[in-house]
C-alpha beads as a LAMMPS data file, in Angstrom:
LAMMPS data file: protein, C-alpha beads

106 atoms
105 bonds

1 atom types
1 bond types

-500.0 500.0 xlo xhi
-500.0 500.0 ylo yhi
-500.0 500.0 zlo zhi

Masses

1 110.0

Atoms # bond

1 1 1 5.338 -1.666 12.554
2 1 1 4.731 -5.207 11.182
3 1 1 0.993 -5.832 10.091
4 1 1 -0.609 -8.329 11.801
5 1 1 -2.172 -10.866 9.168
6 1 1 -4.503 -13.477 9.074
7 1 1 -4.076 -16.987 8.268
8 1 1 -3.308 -17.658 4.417
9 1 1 -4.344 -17.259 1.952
10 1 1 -4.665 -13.986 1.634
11 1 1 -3.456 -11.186 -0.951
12 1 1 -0.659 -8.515 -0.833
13 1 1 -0.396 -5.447 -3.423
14 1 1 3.283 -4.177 -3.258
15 1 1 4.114 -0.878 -4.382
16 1 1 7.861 0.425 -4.845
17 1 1 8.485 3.879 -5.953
18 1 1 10.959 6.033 -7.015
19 1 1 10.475 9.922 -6.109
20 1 1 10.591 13.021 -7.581
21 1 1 12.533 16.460 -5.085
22 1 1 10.478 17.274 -2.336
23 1 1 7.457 16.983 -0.057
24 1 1 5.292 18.673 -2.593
25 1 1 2.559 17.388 0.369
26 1 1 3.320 13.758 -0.762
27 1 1 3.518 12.692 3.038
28 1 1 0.728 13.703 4.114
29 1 1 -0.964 12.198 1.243
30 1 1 0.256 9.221 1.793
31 1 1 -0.707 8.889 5.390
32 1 1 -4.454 9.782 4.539
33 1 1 -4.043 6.837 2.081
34 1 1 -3.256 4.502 4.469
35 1 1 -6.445 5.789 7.111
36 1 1 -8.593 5.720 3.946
37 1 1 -7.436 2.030 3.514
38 1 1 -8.209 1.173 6.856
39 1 1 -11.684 1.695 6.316
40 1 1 -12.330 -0.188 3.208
41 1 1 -13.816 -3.942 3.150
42 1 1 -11.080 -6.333 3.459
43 1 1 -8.124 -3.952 4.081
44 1 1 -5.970 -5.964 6.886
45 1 1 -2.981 -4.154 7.355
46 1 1 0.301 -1.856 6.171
47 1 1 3.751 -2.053 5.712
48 1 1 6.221 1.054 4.385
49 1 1 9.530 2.279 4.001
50 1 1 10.730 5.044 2.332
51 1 1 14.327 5.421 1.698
52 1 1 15.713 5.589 -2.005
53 1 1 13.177 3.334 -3.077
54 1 1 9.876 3.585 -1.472
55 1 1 8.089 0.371 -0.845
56 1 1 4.111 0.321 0.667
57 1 1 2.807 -3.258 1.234
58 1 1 -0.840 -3.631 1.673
59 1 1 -2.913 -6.350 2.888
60 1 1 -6.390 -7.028 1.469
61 1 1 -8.695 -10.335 2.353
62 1 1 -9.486 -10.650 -1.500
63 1 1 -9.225 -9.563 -5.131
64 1 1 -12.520 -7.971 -4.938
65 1 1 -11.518 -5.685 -1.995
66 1 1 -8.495 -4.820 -3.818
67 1 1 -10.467 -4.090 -7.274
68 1 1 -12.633 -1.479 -4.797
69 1 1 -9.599 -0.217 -3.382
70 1 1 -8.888 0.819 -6.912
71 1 1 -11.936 2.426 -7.688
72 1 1 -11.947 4.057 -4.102
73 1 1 -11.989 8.163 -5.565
74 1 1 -10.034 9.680 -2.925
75 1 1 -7.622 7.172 -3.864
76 1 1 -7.969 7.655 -7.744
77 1 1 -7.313 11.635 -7.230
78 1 1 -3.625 10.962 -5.101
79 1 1 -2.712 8.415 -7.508
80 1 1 -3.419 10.933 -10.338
81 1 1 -1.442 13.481 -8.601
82 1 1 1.223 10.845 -7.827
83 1 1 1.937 10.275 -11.619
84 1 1 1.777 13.976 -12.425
85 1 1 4.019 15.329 -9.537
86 1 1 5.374 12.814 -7.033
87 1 1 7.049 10.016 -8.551
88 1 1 10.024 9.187 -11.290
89 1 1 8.893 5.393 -11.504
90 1 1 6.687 2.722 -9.714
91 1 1 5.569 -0.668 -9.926
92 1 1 2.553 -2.381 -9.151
93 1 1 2.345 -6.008 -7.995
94 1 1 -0.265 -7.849 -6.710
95 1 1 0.765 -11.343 -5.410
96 1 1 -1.562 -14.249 -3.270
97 1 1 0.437 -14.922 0.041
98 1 1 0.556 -19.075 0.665
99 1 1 2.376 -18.936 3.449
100 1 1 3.908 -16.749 6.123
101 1 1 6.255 -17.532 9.023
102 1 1 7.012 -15.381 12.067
103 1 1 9.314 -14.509 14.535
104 1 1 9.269 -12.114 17.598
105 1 1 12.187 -12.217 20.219
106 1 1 10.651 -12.076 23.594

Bonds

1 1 1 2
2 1 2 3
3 1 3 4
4 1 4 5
5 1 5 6
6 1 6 7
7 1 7 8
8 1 8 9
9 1 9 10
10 1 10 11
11 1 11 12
12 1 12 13
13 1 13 14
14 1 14 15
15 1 15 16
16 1 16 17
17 1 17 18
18 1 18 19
19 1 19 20
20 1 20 21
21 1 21 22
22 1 22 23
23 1 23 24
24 1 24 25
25 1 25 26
26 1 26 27
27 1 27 28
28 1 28 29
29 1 29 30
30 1 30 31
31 1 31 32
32 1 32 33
33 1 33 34
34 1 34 35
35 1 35 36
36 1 36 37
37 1 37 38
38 1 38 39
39 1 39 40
40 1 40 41
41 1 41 42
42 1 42 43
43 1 43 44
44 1 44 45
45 1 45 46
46 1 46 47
47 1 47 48
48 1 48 49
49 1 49 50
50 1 50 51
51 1 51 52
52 1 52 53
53 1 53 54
54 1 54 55
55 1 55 56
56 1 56 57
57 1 57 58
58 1 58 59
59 1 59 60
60 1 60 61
61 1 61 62
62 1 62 63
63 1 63 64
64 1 64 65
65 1 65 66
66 1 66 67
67 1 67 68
68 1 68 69
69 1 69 70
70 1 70 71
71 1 71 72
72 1 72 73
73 1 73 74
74 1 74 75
75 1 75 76
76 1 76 77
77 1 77 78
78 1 78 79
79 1 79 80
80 1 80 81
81 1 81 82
82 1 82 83
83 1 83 84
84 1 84 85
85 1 85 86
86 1 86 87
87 1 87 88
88 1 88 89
89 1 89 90
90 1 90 91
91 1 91 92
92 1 92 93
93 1 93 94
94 1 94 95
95 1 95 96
96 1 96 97
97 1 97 98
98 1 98 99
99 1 99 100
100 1 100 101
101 1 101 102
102 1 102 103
103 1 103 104
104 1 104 105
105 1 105 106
């Protein structure tokens, strides 16, 4: 599903992955990740797809909610675990959305 977003500016962190064989309970990780986000301060929404390369874009209000995001421990521990066990490579990027244009066919 396509997050909903406010009006701009706000921020998105984009993270593309690479995995490692198997589950190894990486799913299910990864959906608590995204419920955890939901209830943090400025979390607005979530995009993913996993197919060779997994990408996970997440919406956040500001830099500050982000920065807690970060710190969040839950979310320290499975992105421990992630470099240990689940992934071959990822990237990080954090980028300030200007603008945004949609379309829905009715």
């Amino acid at each position: 599903m396509i997050a909903s977003t406010p009006k701009s500016p706000y921020y998105a962190v984009i993270f593309t992955s690479t995995r490692t064989e198997g589950d190894n309970g990486y799913c299910k990780a990864a959906d608590r990740m995204i419920e955890l986000a939901k209830q943090q301060e400025g979390f607005i929404g979530a995009e993913s797809a996993r197919n060779e390369i997994g990408i996970t874009v997440s919406y956040w209000r500001d830099l500050e909610s982000i920065k807690k995001w970060k710190e969040n421990a839950e979310h320290t521990v499975v992105r421990e675990k992630g470099r240990n066990e689940w992934y071959k490579t990822f990237k990080t990027r954090i980028a300030k959305v200007e603008r945004d244009y949609e379309f829905e066919r009715q």
